[in-house]
Each structure stands twice: as C-alpha cells, then as structure tokens.
Backbone bond lengths (Angstrom), bond angles and torsions (degrees), N, CA, C in turn:
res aa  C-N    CA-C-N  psi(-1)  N-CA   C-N-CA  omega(-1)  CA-C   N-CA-C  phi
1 X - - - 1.448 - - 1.535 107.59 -
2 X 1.496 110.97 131.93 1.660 108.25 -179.45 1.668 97.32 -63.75
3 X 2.017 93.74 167.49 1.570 101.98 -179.92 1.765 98.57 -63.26
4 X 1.024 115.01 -48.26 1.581 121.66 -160.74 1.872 99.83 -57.59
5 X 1.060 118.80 -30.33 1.379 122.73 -166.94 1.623 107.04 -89.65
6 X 0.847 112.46 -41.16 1.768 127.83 164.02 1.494 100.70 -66.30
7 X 1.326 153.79 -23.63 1.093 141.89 -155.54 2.069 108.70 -95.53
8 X 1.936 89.39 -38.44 0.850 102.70 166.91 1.375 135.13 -94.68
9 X 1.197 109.11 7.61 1.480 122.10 167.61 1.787 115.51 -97.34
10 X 1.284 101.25 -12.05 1.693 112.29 167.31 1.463 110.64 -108.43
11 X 1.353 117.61 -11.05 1.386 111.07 149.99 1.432 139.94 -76.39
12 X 1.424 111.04 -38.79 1.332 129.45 140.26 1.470 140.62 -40.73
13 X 1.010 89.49 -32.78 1.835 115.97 175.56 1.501 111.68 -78.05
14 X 1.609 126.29 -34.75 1.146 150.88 -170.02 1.572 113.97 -81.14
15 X 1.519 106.95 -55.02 0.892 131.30 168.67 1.551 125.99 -36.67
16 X 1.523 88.32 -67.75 2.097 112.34 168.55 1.401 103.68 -42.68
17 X 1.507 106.65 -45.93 1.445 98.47 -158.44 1.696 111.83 -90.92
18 X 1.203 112.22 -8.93 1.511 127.95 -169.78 1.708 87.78 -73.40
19 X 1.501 108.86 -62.59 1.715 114.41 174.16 1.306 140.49 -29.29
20 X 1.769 95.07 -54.63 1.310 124.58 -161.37 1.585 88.81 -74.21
21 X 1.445 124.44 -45.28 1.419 141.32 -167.70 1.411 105.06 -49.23
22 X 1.407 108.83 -59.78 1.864 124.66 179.08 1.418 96.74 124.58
23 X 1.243 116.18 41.71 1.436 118.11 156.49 1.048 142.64 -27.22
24 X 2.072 85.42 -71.57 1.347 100.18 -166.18 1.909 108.68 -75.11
25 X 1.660 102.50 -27.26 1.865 93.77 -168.44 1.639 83.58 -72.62
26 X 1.344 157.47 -26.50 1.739 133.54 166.93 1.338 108.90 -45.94
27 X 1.518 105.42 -57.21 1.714 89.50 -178.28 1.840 126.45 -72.77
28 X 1.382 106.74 10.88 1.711 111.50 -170.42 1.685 83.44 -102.40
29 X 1.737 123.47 -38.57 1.162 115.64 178.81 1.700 132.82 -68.32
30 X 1.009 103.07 -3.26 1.785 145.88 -161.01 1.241 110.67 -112.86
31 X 1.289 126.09 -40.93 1.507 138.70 176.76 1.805 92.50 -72.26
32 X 1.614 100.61 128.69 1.820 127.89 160.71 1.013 104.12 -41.89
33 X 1.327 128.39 140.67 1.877 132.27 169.11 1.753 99.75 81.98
34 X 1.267 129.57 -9.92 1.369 105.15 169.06 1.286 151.30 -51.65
35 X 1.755 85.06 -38.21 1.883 98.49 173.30 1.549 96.81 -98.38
36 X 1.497 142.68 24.62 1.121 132.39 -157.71 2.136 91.38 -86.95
37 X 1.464 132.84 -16.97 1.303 140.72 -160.45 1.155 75.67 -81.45
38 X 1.737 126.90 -87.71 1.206 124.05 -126.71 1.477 98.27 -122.09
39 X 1.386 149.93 85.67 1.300 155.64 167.78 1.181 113.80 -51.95
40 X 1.153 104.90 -52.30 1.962 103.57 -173.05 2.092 101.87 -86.57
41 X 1.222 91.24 155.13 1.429 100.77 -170.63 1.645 118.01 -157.32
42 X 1.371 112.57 111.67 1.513 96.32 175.57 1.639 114.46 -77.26
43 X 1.978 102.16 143.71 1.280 94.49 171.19 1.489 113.05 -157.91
44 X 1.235 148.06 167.94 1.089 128.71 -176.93 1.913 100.47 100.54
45 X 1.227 128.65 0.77 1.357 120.99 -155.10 1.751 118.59 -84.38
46 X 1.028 96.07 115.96 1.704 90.15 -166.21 1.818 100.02 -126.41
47 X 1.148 108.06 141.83 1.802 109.41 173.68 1.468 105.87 -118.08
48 X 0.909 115.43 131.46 1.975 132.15 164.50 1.556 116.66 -103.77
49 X 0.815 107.55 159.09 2.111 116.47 176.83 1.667 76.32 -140.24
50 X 1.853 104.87 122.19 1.007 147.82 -136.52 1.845 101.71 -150.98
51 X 1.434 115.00 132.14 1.211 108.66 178.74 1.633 99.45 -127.09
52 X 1.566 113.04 139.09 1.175 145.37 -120.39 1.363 110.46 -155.59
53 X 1.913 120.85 64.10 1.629 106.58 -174.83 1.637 108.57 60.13
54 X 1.046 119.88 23.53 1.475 108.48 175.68 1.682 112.98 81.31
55 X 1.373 95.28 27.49 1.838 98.26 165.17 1.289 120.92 -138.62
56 X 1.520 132.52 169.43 1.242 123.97 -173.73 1.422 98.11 -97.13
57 X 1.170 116.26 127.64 1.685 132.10 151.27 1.208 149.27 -89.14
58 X 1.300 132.07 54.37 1.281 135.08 -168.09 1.635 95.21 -48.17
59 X 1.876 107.16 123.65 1.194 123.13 155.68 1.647 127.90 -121.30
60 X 1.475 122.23 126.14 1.292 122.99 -149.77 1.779 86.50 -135.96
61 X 1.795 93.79 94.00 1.623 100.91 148.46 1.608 133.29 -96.69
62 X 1.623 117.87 163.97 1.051 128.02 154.83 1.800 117.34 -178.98
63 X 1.362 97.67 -142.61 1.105 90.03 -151.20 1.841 99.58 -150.26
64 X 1.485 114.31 140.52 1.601 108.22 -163.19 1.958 78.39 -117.05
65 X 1.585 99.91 129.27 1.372 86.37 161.68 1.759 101.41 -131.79
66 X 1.673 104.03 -177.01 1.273 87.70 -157.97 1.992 95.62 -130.21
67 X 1.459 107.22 97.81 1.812 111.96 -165.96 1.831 100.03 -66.75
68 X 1.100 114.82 -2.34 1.654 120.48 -170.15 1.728 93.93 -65.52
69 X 1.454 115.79 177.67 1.098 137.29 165.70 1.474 126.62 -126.11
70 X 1.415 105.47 35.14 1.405 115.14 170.59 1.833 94.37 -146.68
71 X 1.326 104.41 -177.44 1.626 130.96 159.43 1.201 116.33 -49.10
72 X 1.624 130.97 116.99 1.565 94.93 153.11 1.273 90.81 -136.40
73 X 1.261 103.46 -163.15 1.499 129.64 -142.68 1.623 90.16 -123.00
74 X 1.802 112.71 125.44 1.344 101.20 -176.28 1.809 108.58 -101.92
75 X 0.927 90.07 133.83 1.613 103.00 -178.78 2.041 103.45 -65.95
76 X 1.779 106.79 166.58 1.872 69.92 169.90 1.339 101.96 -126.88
77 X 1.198 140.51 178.66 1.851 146.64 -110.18 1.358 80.11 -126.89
78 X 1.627 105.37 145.82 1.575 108.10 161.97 2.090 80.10 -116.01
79 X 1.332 108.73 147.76 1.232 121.74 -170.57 1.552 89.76 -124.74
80 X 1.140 98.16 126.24 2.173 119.15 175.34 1.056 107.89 -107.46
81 X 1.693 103.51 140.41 1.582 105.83 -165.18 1.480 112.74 -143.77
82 X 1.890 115.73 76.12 1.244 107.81 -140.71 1.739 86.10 -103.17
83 X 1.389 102.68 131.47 1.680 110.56 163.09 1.635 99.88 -171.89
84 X 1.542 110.27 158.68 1.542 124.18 171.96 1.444 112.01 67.70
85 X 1.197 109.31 36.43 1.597 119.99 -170.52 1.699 104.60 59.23
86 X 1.314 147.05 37.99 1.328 123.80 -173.36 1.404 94.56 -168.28
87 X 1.357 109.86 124.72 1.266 124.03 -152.10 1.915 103.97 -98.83
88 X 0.915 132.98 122.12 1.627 133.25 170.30 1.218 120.78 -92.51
89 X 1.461 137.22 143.02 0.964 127.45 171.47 1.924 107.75 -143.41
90 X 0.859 94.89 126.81 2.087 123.71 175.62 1.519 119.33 -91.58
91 X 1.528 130.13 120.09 1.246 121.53 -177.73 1.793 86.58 -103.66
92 X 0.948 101.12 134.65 1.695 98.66 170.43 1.526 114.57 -141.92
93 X 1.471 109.10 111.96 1.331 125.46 -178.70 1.717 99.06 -61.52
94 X 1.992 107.56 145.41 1.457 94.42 156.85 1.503 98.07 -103.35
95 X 1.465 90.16 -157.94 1.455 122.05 -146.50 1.320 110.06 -85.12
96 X 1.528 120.88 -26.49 1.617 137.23 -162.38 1.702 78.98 -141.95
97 X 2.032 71.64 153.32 2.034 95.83 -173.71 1.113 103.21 -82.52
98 X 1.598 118.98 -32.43 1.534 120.19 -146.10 1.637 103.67 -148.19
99 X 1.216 129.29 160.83 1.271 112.52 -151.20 2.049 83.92 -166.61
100 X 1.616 98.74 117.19 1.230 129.63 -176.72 1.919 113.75 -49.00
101 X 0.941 114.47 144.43 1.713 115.63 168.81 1.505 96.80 -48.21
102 X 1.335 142.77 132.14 1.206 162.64 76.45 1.686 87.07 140.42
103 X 1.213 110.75 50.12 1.570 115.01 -174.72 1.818 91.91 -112.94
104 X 1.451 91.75 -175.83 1.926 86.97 175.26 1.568 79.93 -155.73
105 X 1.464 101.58 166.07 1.762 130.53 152.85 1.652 119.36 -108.39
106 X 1.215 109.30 155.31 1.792 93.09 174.65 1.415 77.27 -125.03
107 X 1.314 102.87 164.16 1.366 143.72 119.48 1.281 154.42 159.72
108 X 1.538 130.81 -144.86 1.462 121.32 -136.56 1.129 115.71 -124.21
109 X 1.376 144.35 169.11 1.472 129.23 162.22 2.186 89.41 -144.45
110 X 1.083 93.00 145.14 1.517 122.84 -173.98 1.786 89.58 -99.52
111 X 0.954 138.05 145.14 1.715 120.47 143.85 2.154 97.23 -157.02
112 X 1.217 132.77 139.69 1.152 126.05 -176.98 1.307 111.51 -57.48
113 X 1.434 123.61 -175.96 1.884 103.17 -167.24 2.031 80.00 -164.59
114 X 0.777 110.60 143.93 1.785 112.27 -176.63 1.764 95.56 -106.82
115 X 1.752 109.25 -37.57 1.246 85.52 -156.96 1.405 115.44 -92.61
116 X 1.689 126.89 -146.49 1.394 113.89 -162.94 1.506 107.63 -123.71
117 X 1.379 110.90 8.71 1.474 110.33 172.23 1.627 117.43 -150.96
118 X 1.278 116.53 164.05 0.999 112.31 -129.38 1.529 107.46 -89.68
119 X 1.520 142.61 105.70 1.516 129.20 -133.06 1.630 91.13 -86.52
120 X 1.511 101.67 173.73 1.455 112.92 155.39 1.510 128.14 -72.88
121 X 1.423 102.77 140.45 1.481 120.61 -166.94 1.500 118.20 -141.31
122 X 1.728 88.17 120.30 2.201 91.65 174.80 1.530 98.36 -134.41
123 X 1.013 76.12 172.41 1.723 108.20 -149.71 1.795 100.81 -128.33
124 X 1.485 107.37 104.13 1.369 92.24 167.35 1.728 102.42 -133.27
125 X 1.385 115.96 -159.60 1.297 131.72 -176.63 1.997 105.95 -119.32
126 X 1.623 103.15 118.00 1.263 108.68 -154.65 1.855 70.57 -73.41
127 X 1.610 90.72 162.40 1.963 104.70 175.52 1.067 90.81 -112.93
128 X 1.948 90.77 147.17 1.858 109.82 179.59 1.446 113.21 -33.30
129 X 1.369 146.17 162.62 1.286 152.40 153.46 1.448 104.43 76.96
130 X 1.293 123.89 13.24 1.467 102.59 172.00 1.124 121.72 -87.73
131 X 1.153 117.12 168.37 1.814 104.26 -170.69 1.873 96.70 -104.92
132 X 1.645 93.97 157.15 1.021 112.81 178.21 1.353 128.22 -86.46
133 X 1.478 96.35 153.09 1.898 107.16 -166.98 1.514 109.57 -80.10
C-alpha cells in the first residue's frame, strides 16, 4: 500500500472512530454560543415515595442551574407526575427571582401519592403567557 494511501486509510479509520465515540456532540458542546439557546436547565432530579406519619409521600427533588453567562430570571416549574393511568401536574414557584451565571436553585415538591411505586416524573419550565392550572 503507498505511504499516501495508508495515511488516508488511518485517517479515515480515526475519524469513524472519533464519531462513533461521541466526538463530534463534545466538540458541538465545547463550541462558544452552544448553551447561548437554552441557559437555564433542570438537573439533579430525583423522586422518592417517602413515609410520612403513616402516609405515602411522593418527594421530587432537584435543582435549576443556570450554564448562561449573564442573569436570568427564573421562570417557575410545572412538575408532571405520570403513574396509575392519571396524570398530575404541580406549578411550583422557586424561592429567588433571578438566578446568577453558573449559580443553581433547588427544589422540592411534597404531594401525597396512594400508589406503591415510584411514578414517572418531568420537570419543565412553564413559558411566559401560559395560563394557569
């Protein structure tokens, strides 16, 4: 095999595997202006079934942090609470208006829970003008 033909067959080879690896979304995460769309981000989100005086407690923590490089302004969470065929939903204001470059907020919602395992739960950011539940 010529040098030139081998060079590009181990470049190619490198390449595949740099891809296949998840290369390229490190370097899209790495690239300036990436988090510039979406700054705020829930993360940290964990749910427990919690006993409570002799009741069930579904408790659902986390944590909003903010990868931006300015101030923003935290919107507040509608929290989804899908199990037993019947879907719940929680608007829960936090605690602070505005929330620092690479700072975070936590928090929690308590709500009673009948059943015996632990349902699915998301977490988003209600958008300006929506109407309330």
């Amino acid at each position: 095999l010529p040098s030139r033909a081998f060079a590009g067959l181990v470049t190619a080879a490198f390449l595949f595997v740099f891809a296949y690896a998840g290369g390229l979304s490190a370097l899209k995460a790495a690239m300036p202006g990436a988090d510039a769309a979406e700054p705020l981000r829930v993360a940290g989100l964990s749910a427990t079934l919690d006993d409570r005086n002799g009741m069930k407690v579904l408790s659902v923590y986390g944590r909003v942090d903010n990868a931006g490089g300015k101030v923003e302004t935290l919107p507040p969470l509608e929290i989804r609470v899908d199990g037993g065929g019947a879907a719940l939903q929680r608007r829960v204001a936090l605690d602070a208006a505005t929330i620092a470059p690479g700072g975070s907020e936590p928090f929690a919602l308590r709500i009673p829970h009948g059943g015996g395992k632990v349902p699915k739960v998301s977490v988003s950011f209600v958008r300006e003008g929506a109407p309330a539940n």
